[in-house]
MARMARDO-61228 format. One record per residue (C-alpha): x, y, z; residue in one letter. Coordinates in steps of 0.5 Angstrom, whole numbers, padded with zeros to 4 digits, always signed. Layout:
<sites>
XYZa/...
</sites>
This chain:
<sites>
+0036-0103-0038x/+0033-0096-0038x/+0036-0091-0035x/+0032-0087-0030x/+0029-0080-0031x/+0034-0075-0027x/+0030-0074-0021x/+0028-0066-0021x/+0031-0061-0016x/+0028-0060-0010x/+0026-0053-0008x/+0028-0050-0001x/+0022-0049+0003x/+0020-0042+0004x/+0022-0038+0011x/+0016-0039+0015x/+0013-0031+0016x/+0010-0033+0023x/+0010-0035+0029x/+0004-0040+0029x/+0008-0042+0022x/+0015-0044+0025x/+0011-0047+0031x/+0010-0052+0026x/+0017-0054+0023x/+0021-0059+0026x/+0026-0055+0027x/+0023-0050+0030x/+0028-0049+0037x/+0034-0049+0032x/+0031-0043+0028x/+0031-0036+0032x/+0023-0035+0033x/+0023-0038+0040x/+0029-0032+0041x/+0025-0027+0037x/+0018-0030+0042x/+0022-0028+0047x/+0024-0022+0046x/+0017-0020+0045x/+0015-0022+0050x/+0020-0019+0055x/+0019-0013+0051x/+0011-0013+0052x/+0013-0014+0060x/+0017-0007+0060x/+0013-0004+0056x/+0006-0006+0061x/+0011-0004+0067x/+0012+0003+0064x/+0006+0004+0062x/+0002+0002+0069x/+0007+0007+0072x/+0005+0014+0067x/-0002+0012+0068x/-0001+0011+0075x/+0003+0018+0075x/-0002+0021+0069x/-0008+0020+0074x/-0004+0022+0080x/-0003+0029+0077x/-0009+0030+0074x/-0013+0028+0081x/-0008+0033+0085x/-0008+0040+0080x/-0015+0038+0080x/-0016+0043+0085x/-0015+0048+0082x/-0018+0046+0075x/-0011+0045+0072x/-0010+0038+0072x/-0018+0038+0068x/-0014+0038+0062x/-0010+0031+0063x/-0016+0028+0066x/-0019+0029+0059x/-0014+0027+0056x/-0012+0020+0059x/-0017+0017+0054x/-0011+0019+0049x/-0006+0014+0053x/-0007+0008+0049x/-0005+0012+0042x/+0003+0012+0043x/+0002+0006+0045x/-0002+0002+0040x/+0004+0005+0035x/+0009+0002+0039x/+0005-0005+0038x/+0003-0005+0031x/+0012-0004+0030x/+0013-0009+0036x/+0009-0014+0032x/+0014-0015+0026x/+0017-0019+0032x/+0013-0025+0031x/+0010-0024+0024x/+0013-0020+0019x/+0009-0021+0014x/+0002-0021+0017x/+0006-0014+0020x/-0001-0009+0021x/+0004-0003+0023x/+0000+0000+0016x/-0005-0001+0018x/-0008+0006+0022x/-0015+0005+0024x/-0015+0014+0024x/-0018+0018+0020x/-0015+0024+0018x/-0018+0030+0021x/-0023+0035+0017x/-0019+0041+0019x/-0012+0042+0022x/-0011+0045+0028x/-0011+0041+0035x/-0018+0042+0037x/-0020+0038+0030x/-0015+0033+0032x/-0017+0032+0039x/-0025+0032+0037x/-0023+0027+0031x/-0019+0022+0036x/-0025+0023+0042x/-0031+0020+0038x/-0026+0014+0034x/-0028+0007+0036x/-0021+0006+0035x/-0019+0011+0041x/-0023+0008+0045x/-0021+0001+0044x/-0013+0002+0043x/-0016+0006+0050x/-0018-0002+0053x/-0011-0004+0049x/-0007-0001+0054x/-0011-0002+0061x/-0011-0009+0060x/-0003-0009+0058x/-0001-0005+0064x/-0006-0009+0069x/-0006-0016+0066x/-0002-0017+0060x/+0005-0016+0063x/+0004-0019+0070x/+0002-0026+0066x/+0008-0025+0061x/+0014-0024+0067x/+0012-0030+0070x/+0012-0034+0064x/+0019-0032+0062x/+0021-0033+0068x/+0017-0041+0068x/+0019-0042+0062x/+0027-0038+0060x/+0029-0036+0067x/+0029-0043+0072x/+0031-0048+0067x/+0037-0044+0064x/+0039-0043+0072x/+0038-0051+0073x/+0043-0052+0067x/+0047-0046+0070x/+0047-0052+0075x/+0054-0055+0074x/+0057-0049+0074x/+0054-0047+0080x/+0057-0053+0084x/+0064-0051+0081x/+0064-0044+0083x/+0061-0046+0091x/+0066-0052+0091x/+0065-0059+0091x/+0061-0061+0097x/+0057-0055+0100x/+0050-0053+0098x/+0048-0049+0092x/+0042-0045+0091x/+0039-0046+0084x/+0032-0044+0085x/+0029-0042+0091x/+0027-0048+0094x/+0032-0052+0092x/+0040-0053+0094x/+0044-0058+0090x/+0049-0062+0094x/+0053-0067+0090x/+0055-0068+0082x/+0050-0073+0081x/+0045-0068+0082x/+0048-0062+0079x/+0048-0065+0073x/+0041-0069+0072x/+0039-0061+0074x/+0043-0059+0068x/+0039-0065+0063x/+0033-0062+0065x/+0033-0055+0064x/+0034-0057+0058x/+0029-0061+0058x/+0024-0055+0061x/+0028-0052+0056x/+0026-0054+0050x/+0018-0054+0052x/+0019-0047+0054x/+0021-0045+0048x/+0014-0048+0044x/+0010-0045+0050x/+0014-0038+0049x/+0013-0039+0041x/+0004-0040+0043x/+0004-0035+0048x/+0007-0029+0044x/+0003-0032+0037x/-0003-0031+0042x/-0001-0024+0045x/+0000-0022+0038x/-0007-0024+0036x/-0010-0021+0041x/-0006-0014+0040x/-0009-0014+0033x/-0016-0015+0034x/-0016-0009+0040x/-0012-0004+0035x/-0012-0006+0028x/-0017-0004+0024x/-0023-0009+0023x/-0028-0011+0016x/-0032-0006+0018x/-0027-0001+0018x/-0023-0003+0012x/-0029-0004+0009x/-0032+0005+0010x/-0025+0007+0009x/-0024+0003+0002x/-0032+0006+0000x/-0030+0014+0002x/-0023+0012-0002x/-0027+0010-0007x/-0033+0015-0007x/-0027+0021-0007x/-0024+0019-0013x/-0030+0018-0016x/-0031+0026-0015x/-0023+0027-0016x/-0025+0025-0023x/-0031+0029-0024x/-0028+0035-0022x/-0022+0034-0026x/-0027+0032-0032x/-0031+0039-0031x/-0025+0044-0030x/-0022+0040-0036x/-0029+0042-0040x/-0029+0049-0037x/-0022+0051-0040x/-0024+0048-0047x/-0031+0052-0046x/-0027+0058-0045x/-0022+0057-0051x/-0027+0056-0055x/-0032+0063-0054x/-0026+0067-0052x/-0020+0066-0055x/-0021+0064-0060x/-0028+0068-0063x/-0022+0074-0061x/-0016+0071-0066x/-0022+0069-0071x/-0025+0076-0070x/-0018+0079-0071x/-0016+0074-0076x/-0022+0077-0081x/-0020+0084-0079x/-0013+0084-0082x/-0016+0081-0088x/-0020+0086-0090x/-0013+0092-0089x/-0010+0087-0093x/-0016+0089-0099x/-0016+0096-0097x/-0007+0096-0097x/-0004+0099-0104x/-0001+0092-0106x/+0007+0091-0107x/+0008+0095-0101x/+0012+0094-0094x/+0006+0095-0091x/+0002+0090-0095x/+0007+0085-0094x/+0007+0086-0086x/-0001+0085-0086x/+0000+0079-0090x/+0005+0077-0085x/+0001+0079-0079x/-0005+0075-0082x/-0002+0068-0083x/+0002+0069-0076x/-0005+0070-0074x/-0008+0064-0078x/-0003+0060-0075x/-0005+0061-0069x/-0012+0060-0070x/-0010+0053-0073x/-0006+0052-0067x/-0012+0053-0062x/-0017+0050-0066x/-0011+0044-0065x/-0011+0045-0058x/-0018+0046-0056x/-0019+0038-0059x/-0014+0036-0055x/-0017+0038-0049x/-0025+0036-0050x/-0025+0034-0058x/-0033+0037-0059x/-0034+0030-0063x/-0033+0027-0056x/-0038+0031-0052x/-0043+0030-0057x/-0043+0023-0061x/-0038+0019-0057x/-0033+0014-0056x/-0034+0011-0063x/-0034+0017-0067x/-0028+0021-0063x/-0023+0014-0065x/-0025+0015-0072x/-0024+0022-0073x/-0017+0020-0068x/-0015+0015-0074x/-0017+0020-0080x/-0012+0025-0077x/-0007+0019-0076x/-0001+0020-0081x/-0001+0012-0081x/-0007+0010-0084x/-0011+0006-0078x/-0016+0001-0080x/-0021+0002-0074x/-0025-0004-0071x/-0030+0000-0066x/-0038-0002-0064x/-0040+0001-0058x/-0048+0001-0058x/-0049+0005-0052x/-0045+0011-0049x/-0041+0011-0043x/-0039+0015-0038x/-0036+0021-0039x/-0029+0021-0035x/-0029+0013-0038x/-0030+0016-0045x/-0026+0021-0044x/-0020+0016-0042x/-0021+0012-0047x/-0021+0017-0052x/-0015+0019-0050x/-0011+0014-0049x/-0012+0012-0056x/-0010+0018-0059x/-0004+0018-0054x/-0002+0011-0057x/-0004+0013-0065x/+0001+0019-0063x/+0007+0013-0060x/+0005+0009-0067x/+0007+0015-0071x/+0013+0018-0067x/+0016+0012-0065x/+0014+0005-0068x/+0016+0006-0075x/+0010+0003-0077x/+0006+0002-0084x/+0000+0001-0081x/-0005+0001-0075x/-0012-0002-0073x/-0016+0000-0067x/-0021-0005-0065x/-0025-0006-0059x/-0032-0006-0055x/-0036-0006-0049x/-0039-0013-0047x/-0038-0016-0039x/-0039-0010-0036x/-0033-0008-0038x/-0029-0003-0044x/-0025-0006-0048x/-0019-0003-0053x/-0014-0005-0057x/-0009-0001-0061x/-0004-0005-0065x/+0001-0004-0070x/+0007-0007-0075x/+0012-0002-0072x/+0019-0006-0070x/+0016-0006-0063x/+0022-0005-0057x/+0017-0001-0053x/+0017-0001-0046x/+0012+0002-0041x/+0018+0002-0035x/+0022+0008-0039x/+0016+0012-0043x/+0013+0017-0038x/+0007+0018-0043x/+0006+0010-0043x/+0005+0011-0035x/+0001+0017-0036x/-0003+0014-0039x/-0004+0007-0034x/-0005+0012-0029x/-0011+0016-0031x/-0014+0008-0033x/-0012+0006-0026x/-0016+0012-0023x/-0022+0008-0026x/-0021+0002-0024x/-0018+0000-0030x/-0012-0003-0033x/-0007-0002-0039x/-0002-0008-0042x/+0003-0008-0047x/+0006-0013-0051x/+0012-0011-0054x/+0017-0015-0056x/+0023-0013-0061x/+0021-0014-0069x/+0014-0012-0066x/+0008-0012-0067x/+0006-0007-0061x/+0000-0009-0057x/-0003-0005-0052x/-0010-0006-0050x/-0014-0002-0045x/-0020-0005-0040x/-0024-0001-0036x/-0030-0003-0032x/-0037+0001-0032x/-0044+0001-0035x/-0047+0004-0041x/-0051+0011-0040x/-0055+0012-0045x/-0056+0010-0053x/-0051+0012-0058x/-0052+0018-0061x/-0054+0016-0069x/
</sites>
């Protein structure tokens, strides 16, 4: 007889993250979403009557002060009425899906300029306000009103008809009971069929409150949610003030270099030169000759340690031949020797090349300092649209992206250009980090 395979383990469902998902589970008024209906709705019909009393009172004052020009100001702001309101609902609405929750999702833009006139001139000439505006009339004039009968219909008359044989036993056998308005009960029989069918009205109630709360939060987020128009400006401006934040940087990160490189260092190299030549006029063997020879080496070295650092910042290779022959001349700086696999026959980008460049020499400076490798190779190119680049050693590996603020640096500045940084790193090694950036080749290469 062949044995039977053991079946494989069934994986629990996963919670339903909305109302319109509960609705459709079996057991659905077992679980706390038809509690959770009901309580957004009774929550919209105190909201809405509040709200109808502070705008009945907002536009009551304003018309009364507006006697003597005080009262303008409130009037002008009334527009403003459906901002907190539509705060509250964007919070409001975790109640029915938590998560399809749009409380980050702000339609407003940040004002140009601090100060309240801006805030208010901002807010005034929004879409949003206004529509938030239309969101708050509709709660306080129609919304809340049909939501109060609905509880009523729906929770209130068919628990006070299961109440039913309670009431009967606190009023005494034989009297009339009130259960509803326009209905007494008067015998057992009759209490108890109540009670079975509120529960009956019950049960349906809590599949209409579930539909009634999942159309209320679907209208809310179409008045106050941002729409794809919205989201779409808004990603295009992020977009565009990165792109200019990544210029700037570029730009004040060549200034600096350009400035280190005609001031600070034509002076060391000037002074430099100047202490050699008291050297020759110095009479040798003397302290004086051995604190100039001092001196002169101090300031060699500062030369060279500047030099180092103007590299740093905007290698000249870079800025003139490019990607290609910036990443040879990293590898021939490398304590490890480097095999460099590199073709790119067109230049990129200047902030592209730029965080290319350094992310590969921060990984060769990793290889060095940490790996323990005999050797490393640097391969990539650009093809599809994209920039790709590997570094890889036989080092022992053990590298993790999560404990080395270098790595997440350097993901970051890739990231600010669309870019992504991977690493693979498993104990034994070898290490692999490979580098993607998106862009499009400028210009031909330079020979």
């Amino acid at each position: 007889m062949t044995p039977r395979a053991p079946h494989a383990p069934r994986t629990a469902p996963a919670a339903p993250a909305s109302v319109w998902q509960a609705l459709a589970r079996p057991r659905y008024l077992l679980s706390p979403w038809p509690w959770r209906a009901a309580a957004y709705l009774l929550a919209g019909t105190l909201t809405g009557a509040l709200l109808l009393l502070g705008l009945v009172a907002w536009a009551a004052a304003g018309g009364v002060l507006a006697i003597g020009l005080v009262g303008l100001p409130l009037l002008a702001a009334l527009p403003l009425a459906g901002l907190p309101v539509a705060a509250l609902e964007r919070r409001r609405l975790r109640l029915i899906g938590p998560g399809d929750d749009p409380a980050e999702g702000d339609p407003h833009a940040e004002p140009p300029a601090p100060g309240l006139r801006s805030w208010l001139t901002t807010r005034l000439r929004e879409t949003a306000t206004w529509r938030e505006l239309g969101h708050a009339l509709l709660t306080a004039g129609l919304l809340w009103p049909a939501e109060a009968l609905l509880l009523t219909t729906a929770l209130a008359a068919p628990l006070a008809m299961i109440a039913t044989p309670l009431l009967m036993a606190t009023a005494g056998e034989g009297r009339e009971t009130k259960v509803l308005k326009a209905w007494t009960v008067t015998d057992w029989p009759t209490a108890w069929a109540a009670a079975a069918l509120g529960v009956l009205l019950l049960a349906a109630g809590g599949y209409a409150l579930g539909v009634a709360a999942g159309a209320r939060a679907a209208l809310t987020r179409l008045l106050i949610t941002p729409d794809d128009d919205d989201q779409r400006a808004r990603v295009v401006e992020l977009t565009r003030s990165r792109a200019r934040l990544v210029d700037a940087f570029e730009t004040e990160r060549r200034r600096v270099e350009r400035d280190l490189h005609d001031g600070a260092q034509q002076r060391l190299v000037a002074l430099t030169m100047s202490l050699g030549l008291a050297r020759l006029d110095a009479p040798p063997g003397g302290p004086l000759a051995e604190q100039l020879a001092r001196a002169h080496e101090e300031a060699g070295a500062a030369l060279a340690e500047l030099r180092e650092l103007i590299h740093g910042i905007h290698p000249k290779v870079l800025a003139d031949y490019g990607l290609e022959a910036a990443v040879a001349d990293a590898a021939d700086r490398s304590p490890v020797p480097v095999d460099v696999d590199l073709t790119l026959p067109q230049r990129l980008p200047r902030p592209v090349e730029s965080a290319a460049y350094f992310v590969v020499r921060e990984a060769l400076a990793n290889v060095a300092r940490h790996s323990g490798a005999g050797r490393a190779r640097v391969g990539g190119g650009h093809r599809d649209g994209r920039l790709s680049l590997e570094v890889e050693d036989d080092g022992h590996g053990g590298a993790d992206a999560a404990h080395g603020t270098g790595l997440t640096g350097l993901a970051d500045r890739v990231s600010v250009l669309d870019g992504r940084l991977t690493l693979t790193s498993p104990p034994g090694g070898p290490t692999l980090l490979r580098v993607e950036i998106p862009c499009e080749p400028t210009e031909p290469a330079c020979a």
